[in-house]
Steps between C-alpha positions, in 0.01 A plus 500: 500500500822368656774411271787256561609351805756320631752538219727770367463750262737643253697206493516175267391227598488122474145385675604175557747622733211686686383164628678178619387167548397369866493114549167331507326868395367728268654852586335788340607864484224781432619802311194643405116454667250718418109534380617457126836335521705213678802418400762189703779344451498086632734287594409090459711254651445142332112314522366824726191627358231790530148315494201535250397820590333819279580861408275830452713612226746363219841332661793495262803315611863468361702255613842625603703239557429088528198312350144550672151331434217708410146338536208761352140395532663116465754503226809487611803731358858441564732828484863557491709801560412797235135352455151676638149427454167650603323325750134750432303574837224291641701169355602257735911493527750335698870510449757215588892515532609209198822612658652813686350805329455882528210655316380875491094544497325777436078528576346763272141556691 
């Protein structure tokens, strides 16, 4: 299995300062993608979105920094910086940017 990528080791770290925001986009940043594990940090600018779309396994998020929209399987979840949830596999989910926000997710398959 291949471990992480694209960020250093043996030094602290703030995530949210692994990713910055890009007008008009959603800017990702994978640092782990394997058959049991995916794990990337997101950067939201304001009103951009990811779609309704599904996962094969479990997707937690924490929100790092800013306010983001959650929408599982049609209920709707608003999270703020410190806060996670569990959006389980095979839901439907779609995340929207309430504001600028950073958020960490990682996909247990």
């Amino acid at each position: 299995m291949v471990g992480y990528k694209n960020i250093d080791k043996e030094e602290i770290l703030e995530l949210k300062n692994l990713v910055v925001y890009q007008e008009g986009q959603v800017v990702s940043k994978t640092l782990v993608q394997n058959s049991a594990v995916s794990v990337t940090l997101f950067a939201f600018e304001k009103d951009e979105e990811i779609s309704t779309h599904e996962s094969g396994g479990d997707a937690m998020v924490t929100v790092l920094e800013g306010t983001g929209r959650f929408t599982i399987d049609g209920r709707e979840h608003i999270l703020k910086a410190g806060q996670s949830i569990v959006m389980p596999a095979r839901k439907p989910h779609a995340v929207y940017g309430e504001e600028r926000f950073k958020m960490l997710l990682m996909v247990v398959f």
